[in-house]
C-alpha positions, 0 to 999 in steps of 0.5 A: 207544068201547065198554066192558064196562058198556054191552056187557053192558046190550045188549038184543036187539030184534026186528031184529038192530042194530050197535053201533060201537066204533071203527076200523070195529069193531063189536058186532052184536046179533041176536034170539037175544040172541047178540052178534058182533064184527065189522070193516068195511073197504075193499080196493081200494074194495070195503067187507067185513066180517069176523067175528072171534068172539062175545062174551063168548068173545072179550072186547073187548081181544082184538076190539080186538087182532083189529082192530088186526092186520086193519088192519095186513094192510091196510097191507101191501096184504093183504086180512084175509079172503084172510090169514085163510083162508090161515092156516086153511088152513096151521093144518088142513095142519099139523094133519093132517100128523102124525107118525102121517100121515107115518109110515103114508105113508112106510111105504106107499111102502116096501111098494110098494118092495118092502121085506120084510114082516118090515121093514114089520111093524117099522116099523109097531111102532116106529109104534105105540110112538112114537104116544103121544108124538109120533104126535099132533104136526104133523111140522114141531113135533116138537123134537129135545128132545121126540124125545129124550123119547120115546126116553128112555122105552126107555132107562128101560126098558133097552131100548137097542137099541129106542131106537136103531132107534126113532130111526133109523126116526123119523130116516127118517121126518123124512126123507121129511117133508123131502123132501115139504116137511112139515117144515124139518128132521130132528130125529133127525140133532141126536141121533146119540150122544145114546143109549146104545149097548148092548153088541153081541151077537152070534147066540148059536151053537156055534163049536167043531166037537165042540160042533157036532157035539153039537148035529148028533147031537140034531138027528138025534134030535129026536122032533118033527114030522118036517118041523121036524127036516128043517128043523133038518138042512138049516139047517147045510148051507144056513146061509139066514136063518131066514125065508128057510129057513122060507119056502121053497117048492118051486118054488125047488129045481131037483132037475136042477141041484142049486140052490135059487133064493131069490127076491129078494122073500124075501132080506133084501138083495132080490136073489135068491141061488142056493145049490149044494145038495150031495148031502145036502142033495139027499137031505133034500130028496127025504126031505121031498118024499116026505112029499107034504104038500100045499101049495107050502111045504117046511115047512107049518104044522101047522094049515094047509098055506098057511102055513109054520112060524111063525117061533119053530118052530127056535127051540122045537126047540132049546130043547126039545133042550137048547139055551138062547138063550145057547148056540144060535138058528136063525140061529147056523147061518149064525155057525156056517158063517161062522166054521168056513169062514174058519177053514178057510182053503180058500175064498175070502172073497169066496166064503163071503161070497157064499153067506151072501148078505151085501151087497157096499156096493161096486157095481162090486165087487158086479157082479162077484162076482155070477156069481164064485166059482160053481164055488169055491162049489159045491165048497166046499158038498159039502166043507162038508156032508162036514165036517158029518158028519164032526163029526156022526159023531164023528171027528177033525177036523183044521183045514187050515192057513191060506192052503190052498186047493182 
């Protein structure tokens, strides 16, 4: 057997020799001076040799212990080549198989799905903040420990609400892992309740009619561009989502029969909602479209007609009409319509809940009260706008009594 004195006092010669150790270890010794370890052995009859490193790199312990386990493959029928190859394999699919590959396929396959772009941009977001601790990990290593770690960091930062949507995403991510079988388990399931949940808050909005109609009257003077004062006076009345409105494009409004036809790609639910549009909401819109502003959007760009307003357009105009963000958002105009028209007591819950576009969880339900409540909706969008200019207006407004209806 071999030891370190005489693997060191090796000399090369003009043709490379082997040097034996034991078992079918040995030492080749090339012209280069370069000292390779090597193990010979019979599979089915058939003598292979296999190399197992350079020395001094792989001392003489270790080739022993390499041997060792080579042998004992052979024990079990298993050629050490075949087995080595394998675990090569498996070692580069593992490696390649990050939680960064995993997380841009899955969000491939949710952009084909249809998801909005909104939701993909999110998901590419939380992506990226999640890259430095985990991003680099094979999928299948990642310990509910190690998540955690990483959520952690949003916490530190009291960012909880991020935490929490960071591991629902991470959560879905191991998901699909699973489900392409790239992983055994989903590590954000074993953290449900370990975060701190923050304190819901809600769309900032002003719920009560004088304060509504106080903002109605500064919408009616802003001094900005026209287009986004239009804007700001249609959202009321319409109560879309903020994207859904600033997106909108002309070919979605049906002057004839008084609808604006969202399609499904640009709704939050991804199903396409129809809203009654009633006079002055009409009226607004010829006002906008006599503006002849070239484009297909109802609201373009000031830098370019192809692109609509960017999403913190509705948001500036109110601030710079006196509004903070704890008192009024661009989306606290559909808080505003939901809570005046249940408080109303005129209309049909199902009915005000269909125009907000909310999503049915019942399908047996939801396919019903797809064409339900048409009719109540469209009355109840001409009552609504009336009851706008009526706080608008200044009057005296007077709540219905509860259970009435029209």
């Amino acid at each position: 057997m071999l030891t370190a004195i005489q693997i060191r006092a090796l000399k090369p010669r003009e043709k490379s020799y082997k040097v034996a150790d034991a078992r079918g270890l040995y030492l080749q010794v090339n012209p280069n001076g370069s000292l390779l370890w090597r193990v010979k052995f019979r599979f089915h009859g058939i003598e292979k040799k296999m190399a197992l490193g350079r020395y001094p790199e792989l001392g003489l312990k270790e080739a022993r212990e390499k041997r060792d386990e080579a042998r004992e493959h052979l024990e079990m029928g298993i050629d050490p080549m075949v087995q080595r190859q394998r675990e090569k394999f498996e070692a580069e699919a593992i490696a390649h198989t990050t939680f960064r590959v995993v997380a841009d396929e899955f969000i491939e396959k949710m952009d084909l799905e249809g998801k909005a772009p909104a939701t993909l941009k999110k998901m590419r977001w939380f992506r990226d903040v999640l890259q430095p601790t985990i991003g680099h990990r094979p999928i299948a290593d990642i310990t509910a420990h190690e998540l955690l770690k990483a959520l952690k960091r949003f916490e530190r930062k009291e960012h909880y609400e991020s935490a929490i949507r960071a591991r629902s995403f991470s959560g879905r991510v191991f998901r699909y892992a699973v489900a392409t079988l790239r992983a055994q388990h989903n590590p954000a399931d074993i953290l449900r309740g370990a975060l701190i949940t923050p304190k819901v808050k809600h769309h900032a909005a002003l719920l009560e009619p004088a304060k509504v109609g106080e903002l109605l009257r500064a919408i009616d003077g802003y001094g900005g561009r026209i287009e986004t004062r239009v804007a700001l006076q249609l959202a009321p009345h319409v109560y879309l989502r903020p994207g859904e409105l600033r997106q909108a494009q002309w070919s979605e409004i049906d002057f004839e029969a008084a609808v604006w036809r969202v399609p499904a790609e640009r709704t939050k639910m991804r199903k396409p909602h129809t809203i009654p549009l009633s006079t002055q909401v009409l009226e607004l819109l010829r006002q906008l479209r006599a503006m002849e502003n070239l484009g297909d959007y109802l609201f373009p760009a000031n830098s370019t007609y192809r692109k609509p307003i960017c999403e913190n357009t509705l948001n500036v105009a109110l601030r710079r009409l006196g509004f903070t963000r704890e008192e009024m958002t661009s989306h606290g105009f559909r808080s505003i319509a939901s809570t005046l028209l249940n408080e109303s007591g005129l209309w049909h819950p199902d009915a005000i809940e269909r125009s907000l576009a909310h999503r049915e969880r019942d399908s047996v339900r939801a396919a019903y009260h797809r064409g339900a409540h048409w009719d109540e909706r469209v009355r109840m969008a001409q009552w609504w706008s009336d009851y706008l200019c009526k706080l608008r207006d200044g009057a005296e407004i007077i709540r219905p009594n509860f259970g009435t209806s029209l």
